[in-house]
C-alpha positions in Angstrom: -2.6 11.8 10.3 0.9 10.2 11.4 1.4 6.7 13.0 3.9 5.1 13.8 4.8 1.2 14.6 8.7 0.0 15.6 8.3 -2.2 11.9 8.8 0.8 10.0 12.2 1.6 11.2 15.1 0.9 9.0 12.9 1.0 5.9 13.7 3.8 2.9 11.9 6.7 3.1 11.9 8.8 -0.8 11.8 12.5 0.2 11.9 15.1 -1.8 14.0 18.2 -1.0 12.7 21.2 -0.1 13.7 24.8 -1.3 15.2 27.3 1.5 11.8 29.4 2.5 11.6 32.3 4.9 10.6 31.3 8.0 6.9 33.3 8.3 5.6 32.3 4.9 3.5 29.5 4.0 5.9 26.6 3.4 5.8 23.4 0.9 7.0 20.4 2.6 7.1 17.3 1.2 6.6 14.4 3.9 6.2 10.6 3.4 5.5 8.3 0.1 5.2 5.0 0.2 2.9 2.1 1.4 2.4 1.5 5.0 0.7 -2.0 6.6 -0.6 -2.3 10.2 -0.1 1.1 10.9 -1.4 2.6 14.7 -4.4 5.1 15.1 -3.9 8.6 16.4 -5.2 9.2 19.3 -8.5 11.8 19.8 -7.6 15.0 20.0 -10.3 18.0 21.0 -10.2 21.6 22.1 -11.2 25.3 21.3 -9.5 26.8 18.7 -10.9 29.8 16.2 -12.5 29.7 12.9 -12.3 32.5 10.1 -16.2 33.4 9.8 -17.0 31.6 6.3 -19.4 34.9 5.5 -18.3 38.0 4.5 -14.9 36.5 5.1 -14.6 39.0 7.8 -13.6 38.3 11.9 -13.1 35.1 14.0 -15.3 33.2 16.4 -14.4 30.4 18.6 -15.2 26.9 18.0 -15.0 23.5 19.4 -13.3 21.1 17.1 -13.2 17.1 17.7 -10.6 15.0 15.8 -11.1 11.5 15.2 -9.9 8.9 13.0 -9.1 11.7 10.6 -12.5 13.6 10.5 -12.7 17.1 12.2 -15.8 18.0 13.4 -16.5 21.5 15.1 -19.5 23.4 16.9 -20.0 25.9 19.8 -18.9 23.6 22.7 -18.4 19.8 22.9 -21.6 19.2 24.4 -23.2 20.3 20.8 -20.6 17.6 19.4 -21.2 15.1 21.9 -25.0 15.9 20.8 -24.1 15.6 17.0 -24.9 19.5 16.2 -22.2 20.5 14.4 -21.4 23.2 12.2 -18.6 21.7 10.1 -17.1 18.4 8.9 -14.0 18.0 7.1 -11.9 14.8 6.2 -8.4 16.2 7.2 -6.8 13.2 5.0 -8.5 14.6 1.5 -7.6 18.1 2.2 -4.5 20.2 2.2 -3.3 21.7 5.0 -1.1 25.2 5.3 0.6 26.5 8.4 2.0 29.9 8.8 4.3 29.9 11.8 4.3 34.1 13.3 0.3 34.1 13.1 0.2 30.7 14.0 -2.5 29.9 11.4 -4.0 26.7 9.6 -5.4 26.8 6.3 -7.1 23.5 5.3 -8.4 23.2 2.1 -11.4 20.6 1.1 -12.0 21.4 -1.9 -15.4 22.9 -1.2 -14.5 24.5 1.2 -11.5 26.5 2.7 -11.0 26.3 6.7 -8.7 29.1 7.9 -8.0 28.2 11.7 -5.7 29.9 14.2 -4.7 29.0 17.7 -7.0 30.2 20.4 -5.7 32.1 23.8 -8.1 29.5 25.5 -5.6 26.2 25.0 -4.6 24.0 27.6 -1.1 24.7 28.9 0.3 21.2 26.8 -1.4 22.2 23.9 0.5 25.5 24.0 3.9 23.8 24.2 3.0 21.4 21.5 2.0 24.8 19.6 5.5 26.4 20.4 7.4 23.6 19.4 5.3 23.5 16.3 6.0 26.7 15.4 10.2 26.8 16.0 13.1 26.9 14.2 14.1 24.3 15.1 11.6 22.2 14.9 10.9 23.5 11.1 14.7 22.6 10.3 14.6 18.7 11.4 12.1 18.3 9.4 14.0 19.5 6.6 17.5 17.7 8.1 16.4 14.4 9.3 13.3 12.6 7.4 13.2 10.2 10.0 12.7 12.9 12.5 9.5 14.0 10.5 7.8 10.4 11.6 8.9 10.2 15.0 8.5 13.7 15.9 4.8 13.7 14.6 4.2 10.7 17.1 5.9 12.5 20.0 3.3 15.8 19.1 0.3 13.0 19.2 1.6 11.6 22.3 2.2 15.0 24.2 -1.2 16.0 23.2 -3.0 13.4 25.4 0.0 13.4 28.8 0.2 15.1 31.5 1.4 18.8 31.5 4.9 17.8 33.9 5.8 15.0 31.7 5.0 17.2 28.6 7.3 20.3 29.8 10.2 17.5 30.4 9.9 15.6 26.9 9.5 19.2 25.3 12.7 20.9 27.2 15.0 17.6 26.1 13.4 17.9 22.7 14.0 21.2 22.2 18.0 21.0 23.9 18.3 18.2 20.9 16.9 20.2 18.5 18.8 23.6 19.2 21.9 21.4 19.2 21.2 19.9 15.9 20.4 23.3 14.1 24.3 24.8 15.5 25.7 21.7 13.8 24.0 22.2 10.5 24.6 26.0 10.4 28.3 25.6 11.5 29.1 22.6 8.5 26.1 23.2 6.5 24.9 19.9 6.6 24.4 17.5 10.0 27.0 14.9 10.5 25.7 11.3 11.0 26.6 10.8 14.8 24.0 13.9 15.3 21.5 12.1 13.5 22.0 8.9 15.3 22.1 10.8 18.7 18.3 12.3 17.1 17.2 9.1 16.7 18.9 7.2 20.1 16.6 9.9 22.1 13.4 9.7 19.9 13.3 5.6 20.2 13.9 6.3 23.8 11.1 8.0 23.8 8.8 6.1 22.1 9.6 2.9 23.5 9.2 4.3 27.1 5.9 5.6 26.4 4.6 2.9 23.7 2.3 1.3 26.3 0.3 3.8 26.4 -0.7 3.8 22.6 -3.8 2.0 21.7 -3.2 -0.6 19.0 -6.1 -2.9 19.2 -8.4 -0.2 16.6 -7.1 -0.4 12.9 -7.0 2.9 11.3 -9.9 3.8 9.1 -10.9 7.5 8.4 -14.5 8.6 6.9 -15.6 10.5 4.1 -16.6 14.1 4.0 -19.7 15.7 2.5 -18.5 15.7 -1.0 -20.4 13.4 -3.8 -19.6 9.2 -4.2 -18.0 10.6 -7.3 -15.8 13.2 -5.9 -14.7 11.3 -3.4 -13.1 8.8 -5.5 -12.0 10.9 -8.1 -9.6 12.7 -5.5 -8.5 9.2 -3.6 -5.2 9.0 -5.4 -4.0 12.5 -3.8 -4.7 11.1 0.0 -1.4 9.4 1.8 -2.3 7.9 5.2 0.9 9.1 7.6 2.9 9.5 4.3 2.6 12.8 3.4 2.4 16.6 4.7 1.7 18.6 2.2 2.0 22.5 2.8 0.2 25.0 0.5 1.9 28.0 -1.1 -1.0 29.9 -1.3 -1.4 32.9 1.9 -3.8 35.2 3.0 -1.5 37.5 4.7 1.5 39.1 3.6 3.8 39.8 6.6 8.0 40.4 7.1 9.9 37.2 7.0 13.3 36.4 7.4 15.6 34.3 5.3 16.0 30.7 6.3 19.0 29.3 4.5 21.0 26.5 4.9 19.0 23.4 4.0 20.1 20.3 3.4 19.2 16.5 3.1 19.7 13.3 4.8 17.9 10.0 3.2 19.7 7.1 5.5 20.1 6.0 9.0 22.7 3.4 10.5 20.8 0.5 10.6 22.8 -1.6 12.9 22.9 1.1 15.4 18.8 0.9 15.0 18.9 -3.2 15.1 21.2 -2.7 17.9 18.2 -0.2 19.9 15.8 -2.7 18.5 17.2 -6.3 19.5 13.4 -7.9 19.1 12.7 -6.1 15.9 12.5 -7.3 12.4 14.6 -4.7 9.8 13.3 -5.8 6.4 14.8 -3.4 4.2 14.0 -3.9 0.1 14.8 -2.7 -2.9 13.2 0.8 -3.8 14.0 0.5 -7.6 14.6 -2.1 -10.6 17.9 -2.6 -12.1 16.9 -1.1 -15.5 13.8 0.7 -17.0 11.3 -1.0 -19.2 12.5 -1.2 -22.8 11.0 0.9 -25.8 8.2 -1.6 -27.4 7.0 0.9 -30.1 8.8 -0.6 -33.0 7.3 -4.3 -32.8 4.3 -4.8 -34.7 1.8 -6.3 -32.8 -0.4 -6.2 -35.0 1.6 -8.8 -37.6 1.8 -11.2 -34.2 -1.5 -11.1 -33.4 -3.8 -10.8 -36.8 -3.9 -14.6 -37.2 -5.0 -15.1 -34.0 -8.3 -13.7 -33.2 -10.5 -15.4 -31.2 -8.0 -17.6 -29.7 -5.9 -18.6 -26.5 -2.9 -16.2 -26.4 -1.1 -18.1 -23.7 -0.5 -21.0 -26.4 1.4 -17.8 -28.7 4.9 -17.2 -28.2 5.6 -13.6 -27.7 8.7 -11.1 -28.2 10.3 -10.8 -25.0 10.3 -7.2 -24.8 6.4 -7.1 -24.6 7.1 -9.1 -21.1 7.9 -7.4 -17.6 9.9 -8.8 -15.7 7.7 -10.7 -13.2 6.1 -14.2 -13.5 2.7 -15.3 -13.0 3.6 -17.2 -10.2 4.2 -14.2 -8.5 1.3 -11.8 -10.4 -0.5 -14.2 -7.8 1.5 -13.6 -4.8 0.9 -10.0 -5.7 -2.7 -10.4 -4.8 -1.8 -10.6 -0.9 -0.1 -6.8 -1.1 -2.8 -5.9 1.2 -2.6 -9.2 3.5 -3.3 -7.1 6.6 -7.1 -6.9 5.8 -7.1 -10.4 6.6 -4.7 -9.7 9.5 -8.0 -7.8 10.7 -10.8 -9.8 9.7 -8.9 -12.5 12.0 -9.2 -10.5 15.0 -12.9 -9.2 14.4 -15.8 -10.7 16.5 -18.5 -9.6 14.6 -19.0 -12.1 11.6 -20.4 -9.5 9.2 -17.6 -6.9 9.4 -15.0 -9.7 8.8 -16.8 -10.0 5.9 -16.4 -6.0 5.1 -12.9 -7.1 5.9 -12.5 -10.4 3.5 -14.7 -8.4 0.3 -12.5 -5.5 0.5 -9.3 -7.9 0.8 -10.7 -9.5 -2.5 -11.1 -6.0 -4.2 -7.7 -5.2 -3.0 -5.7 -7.8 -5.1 -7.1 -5.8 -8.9 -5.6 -2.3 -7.1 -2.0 -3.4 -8.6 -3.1 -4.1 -12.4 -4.4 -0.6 -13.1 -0.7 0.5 -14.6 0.5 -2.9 -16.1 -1.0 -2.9 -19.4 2.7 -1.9 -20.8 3.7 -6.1 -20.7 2.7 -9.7 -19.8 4.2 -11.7 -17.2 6.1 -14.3 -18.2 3.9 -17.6 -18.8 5.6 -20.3 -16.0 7.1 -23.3 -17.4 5.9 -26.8 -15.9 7.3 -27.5 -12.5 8.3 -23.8 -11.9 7.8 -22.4 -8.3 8.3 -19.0 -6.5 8.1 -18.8 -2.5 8.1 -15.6 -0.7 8.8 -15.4 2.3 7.5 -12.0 4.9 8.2 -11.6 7.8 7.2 -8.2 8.1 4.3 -9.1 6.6 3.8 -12.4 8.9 3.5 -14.3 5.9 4.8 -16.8 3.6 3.8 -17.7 0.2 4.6 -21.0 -2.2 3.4 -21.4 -6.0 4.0 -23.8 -8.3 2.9 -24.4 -11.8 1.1 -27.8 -11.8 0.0 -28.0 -15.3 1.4 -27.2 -18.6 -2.1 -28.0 -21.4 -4.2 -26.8 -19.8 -1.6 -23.8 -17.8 -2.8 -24.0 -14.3 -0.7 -22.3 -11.7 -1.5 -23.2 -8.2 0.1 -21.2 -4.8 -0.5 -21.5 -1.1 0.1 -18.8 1.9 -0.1 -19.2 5.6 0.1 -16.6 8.6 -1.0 -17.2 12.5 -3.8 -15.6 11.0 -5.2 -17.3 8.1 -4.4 -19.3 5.0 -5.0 -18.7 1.5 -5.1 -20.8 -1.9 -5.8 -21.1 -4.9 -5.5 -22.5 -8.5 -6.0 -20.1 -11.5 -6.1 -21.4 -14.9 -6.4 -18.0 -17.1 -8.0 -18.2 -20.9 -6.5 -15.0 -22.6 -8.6 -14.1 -25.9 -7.6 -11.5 -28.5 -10.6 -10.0 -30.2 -9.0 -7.1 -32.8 -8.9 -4.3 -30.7 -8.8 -5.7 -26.7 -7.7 -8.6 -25.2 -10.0 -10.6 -22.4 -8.3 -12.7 -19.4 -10.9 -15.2 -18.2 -9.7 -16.8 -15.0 -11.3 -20.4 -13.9 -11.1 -21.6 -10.4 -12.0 -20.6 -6.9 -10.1 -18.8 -4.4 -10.1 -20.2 -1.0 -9.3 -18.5 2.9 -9.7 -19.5 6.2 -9.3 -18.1 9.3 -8.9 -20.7 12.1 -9.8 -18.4 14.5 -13.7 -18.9 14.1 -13.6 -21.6 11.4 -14.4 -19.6 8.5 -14.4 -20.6 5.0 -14.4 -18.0 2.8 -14.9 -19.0 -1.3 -14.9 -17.1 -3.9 -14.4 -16.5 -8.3 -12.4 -14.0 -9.7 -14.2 -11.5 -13.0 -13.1 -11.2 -16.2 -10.4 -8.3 -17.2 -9.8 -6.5 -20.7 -6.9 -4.3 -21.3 -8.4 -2.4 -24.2 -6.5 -0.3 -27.3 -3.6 -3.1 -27.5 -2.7 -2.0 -31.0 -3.4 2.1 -31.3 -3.8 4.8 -28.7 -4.2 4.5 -24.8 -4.0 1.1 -23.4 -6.3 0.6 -20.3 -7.9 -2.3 -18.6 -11.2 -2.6 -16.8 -12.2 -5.4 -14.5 -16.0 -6.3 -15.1 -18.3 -9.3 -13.5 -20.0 -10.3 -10.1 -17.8 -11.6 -7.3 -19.6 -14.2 -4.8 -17.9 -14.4 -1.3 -19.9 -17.2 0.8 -18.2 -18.9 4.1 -18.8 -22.5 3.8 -18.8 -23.1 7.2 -21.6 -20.5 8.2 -24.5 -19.4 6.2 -24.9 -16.6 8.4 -23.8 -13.9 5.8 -23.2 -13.3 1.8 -21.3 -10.9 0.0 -21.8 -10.0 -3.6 -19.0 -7.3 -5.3 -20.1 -6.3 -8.6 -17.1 -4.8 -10.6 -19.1 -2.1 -13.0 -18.4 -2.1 -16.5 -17.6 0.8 -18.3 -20.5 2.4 -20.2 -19.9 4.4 -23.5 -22.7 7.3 -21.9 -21.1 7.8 -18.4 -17.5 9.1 -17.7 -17.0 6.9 -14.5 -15.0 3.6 -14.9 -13.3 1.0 -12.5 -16.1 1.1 -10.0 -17.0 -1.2 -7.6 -20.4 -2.3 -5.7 -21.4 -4.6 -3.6 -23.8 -5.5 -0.2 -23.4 -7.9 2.7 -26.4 -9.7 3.1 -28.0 -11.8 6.5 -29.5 -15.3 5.2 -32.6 -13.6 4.9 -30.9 -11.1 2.3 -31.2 -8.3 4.5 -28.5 -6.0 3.6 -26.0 -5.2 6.6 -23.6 -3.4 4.9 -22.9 -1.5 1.6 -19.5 -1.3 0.2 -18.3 0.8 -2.9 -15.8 2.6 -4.5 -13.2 1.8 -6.9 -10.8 -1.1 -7.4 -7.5 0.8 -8.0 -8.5 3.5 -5.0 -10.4 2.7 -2.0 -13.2 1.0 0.0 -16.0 2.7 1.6 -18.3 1.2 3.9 -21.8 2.8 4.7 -23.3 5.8 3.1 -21.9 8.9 2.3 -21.3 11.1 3.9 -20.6 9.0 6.9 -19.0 6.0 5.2 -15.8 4.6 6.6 -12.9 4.3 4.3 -12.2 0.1 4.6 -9.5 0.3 2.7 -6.9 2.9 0.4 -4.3 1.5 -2.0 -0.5 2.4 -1.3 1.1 5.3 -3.1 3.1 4.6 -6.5 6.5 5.2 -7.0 7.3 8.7 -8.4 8.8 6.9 -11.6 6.6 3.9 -12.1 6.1 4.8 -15.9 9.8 3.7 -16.8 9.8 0.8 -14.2 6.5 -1.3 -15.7 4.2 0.4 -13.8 5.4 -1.3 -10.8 4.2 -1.3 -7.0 6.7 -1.2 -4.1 5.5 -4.4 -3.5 6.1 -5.6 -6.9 9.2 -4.7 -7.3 10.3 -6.4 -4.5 9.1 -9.6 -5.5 12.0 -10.6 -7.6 14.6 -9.8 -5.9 17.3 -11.8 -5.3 19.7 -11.6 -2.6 23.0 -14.0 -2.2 22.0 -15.5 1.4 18.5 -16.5 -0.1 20.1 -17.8 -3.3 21.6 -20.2 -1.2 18.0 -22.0 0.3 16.1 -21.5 -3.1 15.8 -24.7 -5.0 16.7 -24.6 -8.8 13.6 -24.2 -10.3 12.1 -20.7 -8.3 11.4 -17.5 -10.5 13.8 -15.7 -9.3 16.7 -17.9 -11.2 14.8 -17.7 -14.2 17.7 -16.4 -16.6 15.2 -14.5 -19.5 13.5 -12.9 -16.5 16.5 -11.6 -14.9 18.0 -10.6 -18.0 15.0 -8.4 -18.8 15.0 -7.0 -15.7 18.6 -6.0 -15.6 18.1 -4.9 -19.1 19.9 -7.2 -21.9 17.1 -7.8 -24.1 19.2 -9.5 -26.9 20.2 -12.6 -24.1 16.6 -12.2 -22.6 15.3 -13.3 -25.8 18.0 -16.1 -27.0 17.9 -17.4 -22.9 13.4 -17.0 -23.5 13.5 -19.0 -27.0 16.0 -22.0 -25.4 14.2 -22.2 -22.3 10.8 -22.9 -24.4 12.8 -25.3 -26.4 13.7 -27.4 -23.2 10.1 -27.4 -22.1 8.9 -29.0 -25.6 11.8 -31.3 -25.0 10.7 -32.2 -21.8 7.1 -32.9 -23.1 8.7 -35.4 -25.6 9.8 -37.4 -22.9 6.5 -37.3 -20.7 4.3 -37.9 -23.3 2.7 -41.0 -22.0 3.7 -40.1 -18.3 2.1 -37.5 -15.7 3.5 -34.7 -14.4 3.6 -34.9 -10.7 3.9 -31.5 -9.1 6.7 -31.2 -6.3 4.4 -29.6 -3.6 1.0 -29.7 -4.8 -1.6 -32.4 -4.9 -4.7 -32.6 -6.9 -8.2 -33.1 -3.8 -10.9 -34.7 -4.9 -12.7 -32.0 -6.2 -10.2 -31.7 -8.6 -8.6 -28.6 -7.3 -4.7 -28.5 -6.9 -4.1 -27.9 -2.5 -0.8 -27.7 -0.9 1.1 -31.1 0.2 2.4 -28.8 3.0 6.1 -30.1 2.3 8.0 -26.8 0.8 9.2 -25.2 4.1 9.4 -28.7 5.7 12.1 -29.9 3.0 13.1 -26.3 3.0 14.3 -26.3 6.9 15.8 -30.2 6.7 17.9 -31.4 5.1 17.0 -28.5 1.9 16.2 -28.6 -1.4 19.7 -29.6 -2.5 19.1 -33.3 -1.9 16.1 -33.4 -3.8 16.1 -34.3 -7.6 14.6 -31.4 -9.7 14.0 -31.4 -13.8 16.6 -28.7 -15.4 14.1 -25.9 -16.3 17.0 -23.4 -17.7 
């Protein structure tokens, strides 16, 4: 499936270059990696195309094949679809799809099952130019050139599909005019110059912009599952990339004469003012993709000789070697929980109070996807009166925390969006029992969505990141979630996260139902925390929710998210409306990340000096949090004050304790 949305321009898009192939062999592309939000649904697509019999192997017959929402159903005609008789179902997203370009063949393979599909002679006239430009030259080489090209091109294709025939022969003859051009350039200097790839891109926004009105954007993108097994299904989730990868199989069933295609090259940037300049009302967010420095070599502390005398007892209360940190705070390991914001961008425009619900549970799963490769460090524990904000507007979000408490550690945040608002105070008990090591969290996690006036409340399960002293660290999330809206009784969740059991092989799995107040069950979700959502019943379930890809080298980087590692990052115009006591000026923290773990540890050993210090001082006095108040039911709330005092006149005229 591709999408496409006028956000996603100017971002970095990691691709990895491809080896020269000959033009009629089965080709190995790599396409897009990386997380995408709010991303637009493909439109239907249907026609007659025809199917390799599946036995003896032997002849073709024509079928009618339906594409929806990622799920291509086939049968004899489209009244046996419309009817629900079909012959075949396969989840095009879980599978991986081949094209051969002179016998204009798809192979697409499921796993159970191999589909080997060729164009039929019976195509509409569109379909057929879609199909030639497909199978060109030309087209093959931009998508080698220009990564960009690969995005916007597979939108144009989507587009074309659905228009009429005249507009579809005059989009196609520019198209091809461009692409022709672009191929004479990179044969003549071996590698396209950047005023061709900006011309690419000048006609492709063009393009999109004058026809974006007639893409449908009010349906979120959710694909379903195939006939495989709850197991299988899960099991093969991390493969699946949603518009962010074409993956080509090596593997042919016909050997035929191919020519050499040669000349390949790569391009991995755009101008970026030329795009801010074609885009005046858009937003260009642009990231880092990488840390400063990999995570350090931790093998030769002894954890063991830290940790004996402590069994049983609170960990956060033991001070710990700085290289067994990462280089993220708690403060923003909670921020990190609204990675996948956008389900509550959905539940907020859902009528139906029961699927917001689908929406709100699988927003709750969502924020344990990010822990599954982080048992390498800790976060660093937040000293009293330390903050973080982070501020999204790509995301359409913003996001204050603040540590409010030192004895007990309680770390409270708050984040607002037109769509909702979400809080919470956490206060985590972290036990050490030998061989694993148990987080307990306390407190409730609040969201609302003004909207309809929804309250949603919930508690967060305990986590154990087992084998801390020998073999393979992993952590497992176990308990029972309750989601109730206090403003309606009109539906309950309950998400149980399963524990692992010695007898059965699967972990990290995830249960739950959606009840009526007569405990009906509406809905059933499962799946697994670190994967994906289902709602339903396989084989017809619908896929809620899928967690973003990884970076390619997130074992020397912490195990970091794209997210993640953007949430320290620091650049000089921020610096400037930050006041002095947000993460991001932390000293140990940014000398860990940036790799000096000598000064990480002399800055991390002086800064927990200064907060014992501080203590002295305030021994008979109360802490009073900058932009948190405690309610009456003893939680800690927002004052709602940060980006007030942030705007006018700015933290600098504000008296703040010197943390570091």
């Amino acid at each position: 499936n591709f999408s496409w949305t006028p956000n996603l321009i100017g971002l970095n898009f990691p691709f990895s270059k491809s080896s020269p192939t000959p033009t009629d062999s089965w080709e190995i592309v790599e396409g897009l990696r990386g997380g995408f939000s709010n991303v637009l649904e493909p439109q239907k697509q249907e026609g007659y195309m025809l199917k390799r019999r599946k036995w003896p192997m032997k002849g073709w017959h024509k079928r009618y094949f339906f594409l929806d929402k990622g799920i291509l159903k086939y049968g004899k005609c489209s009244a046996d679809i419309e009817k629900g008789k079909l012959h075949g179902c396969i989840d095009v997203g879980l599978s991986v799809m081949a094209i051969k370009k002179k016998a204009k063949c798809i192979d697409l393979d499921a796993e159970e099952n191999i589909y080997h599909l060729k164009k039929s002679l019976l195509a509409k006239p569109a379909h057929a130019s879609v199909s030639a430009l497909l199978l060109s030259d030309s087209f093959s080489l931009s998508f080698t050139l220009f990564p960009l090209l690969n995005l916007l091109i597979s939108m144009l294709i989507f587009f074309l599909l659905s228009t009429d025939l005249s507009v579809c022969e005059s989009y196609l003859l520019d198209l091809n005019h461009l692409l022709q051009s672009m191929e004479v350039l990179h044969r003549t200097y071996s590698a396209p110059s950047i005023q061709a790839l900006q011309v690419s891109t000048l006609f492709l926004i063009h393009f999109t912009f004058n026809c974006k009105d007639s893409v449908d954007e009010s349906r979120p993108l959710v694909h379903q599952v195939s006939n495989e097994s709850r197991a299988s299904i899960t099991e093969s989730l991390s493969e699946f990339f949603d518009a962010q990868e074409v993956l080509l199989s090596a593997s042919s069933s016909e050997n035929e004469v191919s020519e050499d295609d040669s000349y390949i090259s790569d391009i991995n940037s755009i101008n970026l003012d030329l795009l801010h300049h074609l885009l005046p009302g858009s937003v260009l967010c642009q990231h880092r993709s990488c840390l400063p420095s990999p995570s350090p070599n931790n093998s030769t502390i002894s954890l063991w000789n830290i940790l004996r005398n402590n069994i049983g007892k609170d960990l956060s209360k033991v001070a710990m070697p700085v290289q067994l940190n990462e280089p993220l705070n708690t403060l923003q390991r909670l921020c990190e929980e609204l990675e996948y914001s956008e389900l509550l961008d959905k539940a907020a425009n859902t009528q139906d109070p029961f699927e917001r619900m689908v929406y709100v549970a699988t927003f709750v799963v969502s924020g344990y996807a990010s822990s599954y490769y982080r048992t390498g460090g800790k976060p660093f524990n937040p000293v009293l009166g330390e903050t973080y904000e982070c501020d999204r507007p790509d995301k359409g979000l913003r996001f204050v925390a603040e540590q409010v408490s030192h004895h007990p550690p309680i770390s409270a945040c708050h984040a607002e969006s037109k769509n909702f608002i979400f809080w919470q105070d956490v206060r985590c008990k972290n036990k050490f029992w030998g061989k694993s090591m148990e987080i307990v969290p306390v407190g409730t996690t609040h969201v609302t969505l003004p909207g309809f006036g929804d309250h949603y409340e919930w508690n967060k399960v305990t986590s154990c990141i087992h084998n801390i002293l020998s073999g393979q660290r992993w952590i497992e999330h176990y308990g029972e979630i309750s989601i109730r809206n206090s403003s309606s009784d009109i539906c309950q969740c309950k998400i149980t996260f399963v524990k692992a059991k010695y007898w059965n092989s699967s972990v990290n799995e995830v249960e739950g139902a959606i009840t009526d107040n007569k405990g009906k069950v509406i809905h059933k979700l499962f799946g697994k925390w670190q994967e994906a959502v289902f709602c339903g019943d396989p084989p017809s379930a619908t896929c809620i929710w899928r967690a973003n890809a990884m970076p390619v080298d997130l074992e020397q980087y912490y195990g970091f998210t794209k997210f993640a590692i953007e949430l320290n990052e620091l650049d000089p115009s921020l610096k400037l409306l930050l006041p002095p006591t947000d993460t991001r000026l932390r000293v140990d923290q940014r000398l860990l990340e940036e790799g000096n773990l000598e000064a990480a540890e002399e800055q991390k050993q002086r800064i927990e000096q200064l907060q014992r210090e501080r203590r002295r001082v305030l021994e008979d006095a109360t802490h009073q949090p900058k932009f948190f108040r405690r309610s009456k039911d003893d939680t800690w709330v927002s004052n709602n004050t940060y980006w007030e005092l942030r705007k006018d006149p700015g933290f600098t005229q504000i008296d703040f304790p010197t943390l570091w």
